[in-house]
C-alpha positions as CSV (number, residue, x, y, z in Angstrom):
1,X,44.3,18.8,-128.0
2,X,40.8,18.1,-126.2
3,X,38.8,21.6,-125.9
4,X,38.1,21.1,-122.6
5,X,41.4,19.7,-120.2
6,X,39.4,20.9,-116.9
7,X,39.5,17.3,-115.8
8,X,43.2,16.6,-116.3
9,X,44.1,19.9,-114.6
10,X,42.0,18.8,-111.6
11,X,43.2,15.7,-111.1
12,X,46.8,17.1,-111.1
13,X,46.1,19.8,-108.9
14,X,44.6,17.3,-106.7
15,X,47.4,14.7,-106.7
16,X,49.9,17.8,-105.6
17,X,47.4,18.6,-102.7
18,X,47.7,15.4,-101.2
19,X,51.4,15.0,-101.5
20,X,51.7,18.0,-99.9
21,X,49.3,16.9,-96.9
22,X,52.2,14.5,-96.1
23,X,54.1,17.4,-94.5
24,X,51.9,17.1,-91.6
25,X,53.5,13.7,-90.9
26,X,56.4,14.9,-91.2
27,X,55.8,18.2,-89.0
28,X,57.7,19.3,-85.8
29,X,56.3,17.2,-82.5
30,X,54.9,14.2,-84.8
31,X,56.9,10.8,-84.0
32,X,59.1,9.5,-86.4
33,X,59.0,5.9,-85.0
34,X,58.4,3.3,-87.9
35,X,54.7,2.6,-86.7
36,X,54.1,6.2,-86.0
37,X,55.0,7.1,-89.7
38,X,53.4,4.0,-90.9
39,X,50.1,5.0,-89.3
40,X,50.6,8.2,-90.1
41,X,50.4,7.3,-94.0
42,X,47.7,4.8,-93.2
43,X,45.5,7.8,-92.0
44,X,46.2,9.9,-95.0
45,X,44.8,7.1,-96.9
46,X,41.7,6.8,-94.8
47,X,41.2,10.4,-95.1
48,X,41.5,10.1,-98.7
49,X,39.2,7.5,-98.9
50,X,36.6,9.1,-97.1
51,X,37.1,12.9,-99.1
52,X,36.8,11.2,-101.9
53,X,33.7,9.6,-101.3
54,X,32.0,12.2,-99.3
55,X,33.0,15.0,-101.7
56,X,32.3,13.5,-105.5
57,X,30.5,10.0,-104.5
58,X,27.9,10.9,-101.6
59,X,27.8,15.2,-102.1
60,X,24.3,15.8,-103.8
61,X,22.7,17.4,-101.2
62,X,19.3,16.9,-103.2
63,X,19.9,13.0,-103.0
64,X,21.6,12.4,-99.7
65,X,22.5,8.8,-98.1
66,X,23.4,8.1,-95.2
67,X,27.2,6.6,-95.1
68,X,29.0,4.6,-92.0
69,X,32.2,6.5,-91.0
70,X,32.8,1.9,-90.7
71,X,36.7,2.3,-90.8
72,X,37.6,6.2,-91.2
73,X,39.1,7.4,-87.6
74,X,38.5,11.0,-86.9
75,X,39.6,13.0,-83.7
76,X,39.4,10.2,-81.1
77,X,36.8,8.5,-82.8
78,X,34.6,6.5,-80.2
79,X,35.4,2.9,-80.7
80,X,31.3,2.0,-79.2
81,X,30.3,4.3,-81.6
82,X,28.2,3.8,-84.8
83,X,28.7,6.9,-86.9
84,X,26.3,7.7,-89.9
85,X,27.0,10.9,-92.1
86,X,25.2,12.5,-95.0
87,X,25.7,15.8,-96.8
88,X,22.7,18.4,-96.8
89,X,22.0,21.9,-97.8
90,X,20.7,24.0,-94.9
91,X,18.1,25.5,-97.0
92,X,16.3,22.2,-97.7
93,X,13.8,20.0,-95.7
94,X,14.9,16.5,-95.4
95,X,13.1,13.4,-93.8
96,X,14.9,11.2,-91.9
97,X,12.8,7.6,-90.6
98,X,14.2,4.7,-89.1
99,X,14.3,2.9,-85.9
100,X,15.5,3.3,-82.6
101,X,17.2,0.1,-82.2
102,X,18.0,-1.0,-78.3
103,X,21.6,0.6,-78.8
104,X,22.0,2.9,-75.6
105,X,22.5,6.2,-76.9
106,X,21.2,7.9,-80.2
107,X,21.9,11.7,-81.2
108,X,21.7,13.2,-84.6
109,X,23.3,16.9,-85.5
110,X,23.1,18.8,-88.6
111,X,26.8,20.5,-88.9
112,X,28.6,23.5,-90.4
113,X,31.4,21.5,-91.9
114,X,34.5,23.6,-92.5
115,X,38.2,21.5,-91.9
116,X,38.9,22.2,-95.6
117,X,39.4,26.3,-94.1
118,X,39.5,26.1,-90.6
119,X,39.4,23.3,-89.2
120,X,36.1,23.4,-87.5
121,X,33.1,21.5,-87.7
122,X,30.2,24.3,-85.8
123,X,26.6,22.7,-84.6
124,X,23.9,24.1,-86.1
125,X,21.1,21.8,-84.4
126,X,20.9,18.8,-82.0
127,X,18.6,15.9,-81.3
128,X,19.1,13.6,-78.5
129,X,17.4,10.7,-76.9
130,X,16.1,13.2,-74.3
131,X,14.1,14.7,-76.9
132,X,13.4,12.3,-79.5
133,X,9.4,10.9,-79.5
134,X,9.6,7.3,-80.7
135,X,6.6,5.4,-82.3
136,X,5.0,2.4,-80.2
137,X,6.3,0.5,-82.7
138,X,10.0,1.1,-82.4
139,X,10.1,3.6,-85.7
140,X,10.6,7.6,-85.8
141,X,10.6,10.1,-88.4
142,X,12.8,13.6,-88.3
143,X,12.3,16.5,-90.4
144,X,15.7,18.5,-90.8
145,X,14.6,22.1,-92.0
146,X,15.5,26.0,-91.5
147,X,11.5,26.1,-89.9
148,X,10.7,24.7,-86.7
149,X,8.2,21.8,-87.4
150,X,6.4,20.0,-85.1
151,X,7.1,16.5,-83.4
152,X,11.3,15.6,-84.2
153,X,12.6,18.4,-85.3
154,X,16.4,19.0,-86.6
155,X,17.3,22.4,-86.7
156,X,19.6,23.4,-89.6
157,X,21.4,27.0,-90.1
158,X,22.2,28.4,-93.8
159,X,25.6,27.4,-94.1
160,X,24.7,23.6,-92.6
161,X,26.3,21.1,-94.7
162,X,26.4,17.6,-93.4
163,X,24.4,15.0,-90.9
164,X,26.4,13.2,-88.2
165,X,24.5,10.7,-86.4
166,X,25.7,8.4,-83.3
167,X,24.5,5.3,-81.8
168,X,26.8,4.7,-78.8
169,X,26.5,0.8,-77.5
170,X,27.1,0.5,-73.5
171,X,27.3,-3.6,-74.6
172,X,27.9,-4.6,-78.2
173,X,26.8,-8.7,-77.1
174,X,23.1,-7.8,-76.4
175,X,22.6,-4.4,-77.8
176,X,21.0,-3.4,-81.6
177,X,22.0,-0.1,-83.4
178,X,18.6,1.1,-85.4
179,X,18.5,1.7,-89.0
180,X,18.0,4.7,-91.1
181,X,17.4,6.5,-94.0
182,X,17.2,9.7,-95.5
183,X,15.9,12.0,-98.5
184,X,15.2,15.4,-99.3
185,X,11.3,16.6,-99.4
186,X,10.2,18.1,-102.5
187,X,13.3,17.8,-104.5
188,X,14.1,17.1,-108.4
189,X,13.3,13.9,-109.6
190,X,16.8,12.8,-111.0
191,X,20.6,13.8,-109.8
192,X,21.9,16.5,-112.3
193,X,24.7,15.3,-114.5
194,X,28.7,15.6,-113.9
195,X,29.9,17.9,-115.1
196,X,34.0,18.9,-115.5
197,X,33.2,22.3,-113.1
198,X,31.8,19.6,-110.2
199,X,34.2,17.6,-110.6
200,X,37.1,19.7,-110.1
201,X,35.6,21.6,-107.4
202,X,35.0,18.2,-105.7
203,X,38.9,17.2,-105.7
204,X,39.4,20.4,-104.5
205,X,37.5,19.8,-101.8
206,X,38.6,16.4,-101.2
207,X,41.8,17.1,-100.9
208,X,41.8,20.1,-98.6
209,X,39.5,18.0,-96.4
210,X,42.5,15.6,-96.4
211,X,44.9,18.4,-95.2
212,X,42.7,20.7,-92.9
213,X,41.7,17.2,-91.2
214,X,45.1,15.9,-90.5
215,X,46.5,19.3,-90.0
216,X,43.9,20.1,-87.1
217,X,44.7,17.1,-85.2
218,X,47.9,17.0,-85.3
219,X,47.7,20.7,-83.5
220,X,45.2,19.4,-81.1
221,X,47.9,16.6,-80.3
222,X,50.7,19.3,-80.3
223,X,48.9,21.4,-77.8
224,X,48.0,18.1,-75.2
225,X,51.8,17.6,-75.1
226,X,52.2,20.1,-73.1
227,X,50.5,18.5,-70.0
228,X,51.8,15.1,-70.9
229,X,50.4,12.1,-69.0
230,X,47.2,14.2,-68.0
231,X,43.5,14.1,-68.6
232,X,43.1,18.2,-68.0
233,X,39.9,20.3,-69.4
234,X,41.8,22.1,-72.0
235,X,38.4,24.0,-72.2
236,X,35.5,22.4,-74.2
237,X,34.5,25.3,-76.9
238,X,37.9,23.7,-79.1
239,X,36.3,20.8,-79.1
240,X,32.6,21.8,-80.0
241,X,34.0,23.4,-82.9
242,X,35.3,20.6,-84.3
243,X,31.9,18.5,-84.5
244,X,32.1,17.5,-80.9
245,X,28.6,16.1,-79.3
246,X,26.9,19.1,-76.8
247,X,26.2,16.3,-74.3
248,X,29.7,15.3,-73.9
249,X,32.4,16.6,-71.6
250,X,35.9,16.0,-73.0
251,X,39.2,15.0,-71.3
252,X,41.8,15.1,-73.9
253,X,45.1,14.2,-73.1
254,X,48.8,12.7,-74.2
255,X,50.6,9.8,-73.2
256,X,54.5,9.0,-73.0
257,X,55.6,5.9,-71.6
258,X,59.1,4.2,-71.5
259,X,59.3,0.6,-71.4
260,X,58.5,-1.2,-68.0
261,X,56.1,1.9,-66.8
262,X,52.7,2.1,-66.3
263,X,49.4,5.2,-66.2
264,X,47.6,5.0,-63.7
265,X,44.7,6.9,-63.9
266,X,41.9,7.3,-60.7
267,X,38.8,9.6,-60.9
268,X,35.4,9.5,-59.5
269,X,32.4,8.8,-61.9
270,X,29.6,11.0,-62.0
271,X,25.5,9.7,-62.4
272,X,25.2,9.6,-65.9
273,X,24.1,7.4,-68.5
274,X,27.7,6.4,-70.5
275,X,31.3,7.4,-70.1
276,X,34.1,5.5,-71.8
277,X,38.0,5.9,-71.9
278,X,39.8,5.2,-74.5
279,X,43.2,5.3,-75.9
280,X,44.5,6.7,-79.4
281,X,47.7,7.2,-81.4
282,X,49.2,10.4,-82.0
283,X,47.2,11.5,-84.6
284,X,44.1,10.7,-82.5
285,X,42.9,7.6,-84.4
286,X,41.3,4.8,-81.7
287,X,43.8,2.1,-81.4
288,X,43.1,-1.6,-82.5
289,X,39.5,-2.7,-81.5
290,X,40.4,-6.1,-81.3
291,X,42.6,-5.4,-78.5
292,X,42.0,-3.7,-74.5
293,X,42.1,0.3,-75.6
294,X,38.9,1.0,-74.3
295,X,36.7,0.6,-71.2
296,X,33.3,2.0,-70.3
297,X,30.6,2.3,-67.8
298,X,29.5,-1.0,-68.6
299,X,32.6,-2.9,-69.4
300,X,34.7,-1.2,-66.4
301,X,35.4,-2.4,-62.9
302,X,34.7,0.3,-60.0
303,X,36.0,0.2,-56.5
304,X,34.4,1.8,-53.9
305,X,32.5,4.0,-57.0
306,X,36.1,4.8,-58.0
307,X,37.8,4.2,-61.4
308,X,41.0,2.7,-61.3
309,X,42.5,2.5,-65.2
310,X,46.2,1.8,-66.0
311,X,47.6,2.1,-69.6
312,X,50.5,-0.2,-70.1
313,X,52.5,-2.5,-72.6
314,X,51.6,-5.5,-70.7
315,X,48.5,-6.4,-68.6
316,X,49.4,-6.0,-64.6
317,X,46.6,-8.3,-63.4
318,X,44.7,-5.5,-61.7
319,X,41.6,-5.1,-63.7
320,X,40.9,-1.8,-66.4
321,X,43.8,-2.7,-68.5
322,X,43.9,-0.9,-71.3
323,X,46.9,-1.8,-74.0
324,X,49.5,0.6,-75.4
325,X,49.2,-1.9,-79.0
326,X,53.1,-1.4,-79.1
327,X,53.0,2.5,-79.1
328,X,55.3,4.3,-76.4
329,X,53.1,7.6,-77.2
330,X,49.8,8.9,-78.2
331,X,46.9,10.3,-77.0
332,X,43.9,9.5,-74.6
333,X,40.0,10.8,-73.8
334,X,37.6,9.9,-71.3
335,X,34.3,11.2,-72.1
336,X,31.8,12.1,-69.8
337,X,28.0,11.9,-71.1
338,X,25.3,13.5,-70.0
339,X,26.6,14.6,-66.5
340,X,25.8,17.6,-64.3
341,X,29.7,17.0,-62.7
342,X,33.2,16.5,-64.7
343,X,35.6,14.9,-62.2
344,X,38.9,15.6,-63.3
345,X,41.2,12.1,-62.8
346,X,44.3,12.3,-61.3
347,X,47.4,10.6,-63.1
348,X,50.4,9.4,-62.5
349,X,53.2,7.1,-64.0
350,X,54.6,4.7,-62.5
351,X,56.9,1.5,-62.7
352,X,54.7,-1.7,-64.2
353,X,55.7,-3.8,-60.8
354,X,54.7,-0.9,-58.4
355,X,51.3,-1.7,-60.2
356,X,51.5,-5.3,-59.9
């Protein structure tokens, strides 16, 4: 007998968490299709992937790095989007330099990152492009810190945890996402050591990231079906919880389609500097970005200033396709950015050759 089984303990306690976080593919509403299911699993792994690496890999919040969120699909995850996460301590003072890039929208947030209890993910501090000051030569430094500090400044809160940053492309052909980096100020010199009490407080964590992630989708999905084949305001405070971007108005929704129909979706678009639409599967991951499940202010074709989008399993020759990817369910956003109004579309469903 080893003195100290911490270790093994963990990593069976951890292996029991995730089968258990399974249940929520299994749980009442979720589709039971074969590509449901299999997506279903698929996400689990994701999640998995990312605890893992976020928790034990990339958690000293004295030697932070930035990490692309590159495959990882997260509550409608913006398919223009570059995500960048790091994990911080609120009570520290970080320095974050880079560039700007020519990528048409930048913010960075410090969050309050708790989906392994409740499923939310608070703002403690935002930074946008309408605040950020940007060197002559294309670079820019942020300090991150509990005191106000002069030039760009990051608020953070004491129980601020984690970085998100996004770099939202309008045209991924011409534009240029910046680059950047970050580290603590005044910290220790070298990473302290595993030890067995880190690491099983890291699978811990990993793994109830794993459920509370999964498991608070999967109710935001539950509660869209109620208004099936819609694109209300189901009220935005939900969503800010959860990590959502201050500058961005949300219209959630769910989609059910039998074979041979089409949504047609119409709206007006407010003045603002990006919106996008996009489509997602039931547990709210972006569908296949090699294929037509997105449009946005600059890929989109107005009429009369007038969105016209329509979601079906075959293109209908109209313009704004965007592709079901061989779902008959799921769910939907359209984000509006950065606008003083938040038209609400109007839907329908209709047959595929009305459309045509």
């Amino acid at each position: 007998m080893r003195e100290d089984p911490v270790p093994d303990q963990a990593w069976s306690r951890f292996c029991q968490a995730l089968e258990k976080a399974g249940e929520v593919i299994l749980s009442d509403q979720a589709p039971d299709t074969p590509l449901d299911r299999a997506e279903g699993y698929r996400y689990l792994a994701r999640l998995t992937r990312e605890m893992l690496y976020s928790c034990l890999d990339n958690a000293d919040p004295d030697f932070p790095r930035f990490h692309q969120l590159d495959l990882v699909k997260i509550g409608a995850d913006n398919p223009d989007n570059v995500y960048l996460s790091a994990n911080i301590r609120g009570d520290r003072t970080y320095r974050i330099t880079g560039t700007r890039g020519t990528i048409a929208y930048f913010s960075i947030g410090s969050k309050a990152n708790r989906y392994a209890k409740d499923g939310t993910m608070a703002s403690t501090g935002e930074l946008s492009d309408a605040d950020l000051v940007v060197a002559p030569d294309g670079t820019v430094e942020i300090i991150a810190s509990a005191t106000e500090q002069a030039g760009n400044w990051l608020p953070l809160a004491a129980d601020s945890t984690g970085l998100v940053v996004r770099q939202t492309y309008l045209d991924r052909t011409t534009e240029v996402p910046g680059e950047w980096h970050i580290e603590q100020v005044g910290g220790p010199a070298e990473p302290a050591a595993l030890t067995p009490e880190f690491l099983a407080k890291a699978l811990q964590r990993a793994a109830l990231s794993v459920h509370g992630t999964a498991a608070t989708f999967a109710h935001w999905t539950r509660t869209f079906m109620a208004r099936p084949n819609e694109l209300p305001d189901f009220g935005q405070e939900m969503f800010q919880r959860a990590g959502g971007d201050p500058e961005i108005f949300y219209l959630h929704g769910y989609w059910s389609l039998k074979p041979g129909e089409a949504w047609v979706i119409e709206t007006d678009v407010p003045d603002c500097p990006y919106w996008n639409f996009q489509l997602d599967n039931w547990w709210m991951e972006s569908l296949d970005h090699r294929r037509r499940i997105t449009v946005n202010k600059h890929t989109a074709t107005l009429s009369d200033g007038r969105l016209t989008i329509v979601v079906a399993e075959r293109d209908p020759g109209v313009g704004n396709w965007i592709d079901t990817c061989g779902h008959s369910s799921g769910t939907a956003l359209l984000r509006w950015l950065g606008a003083t109004d938040h038209p609400i579309p109007k839907c329908r469903v209709v047959s595929l050759e009305e459309v045509r």
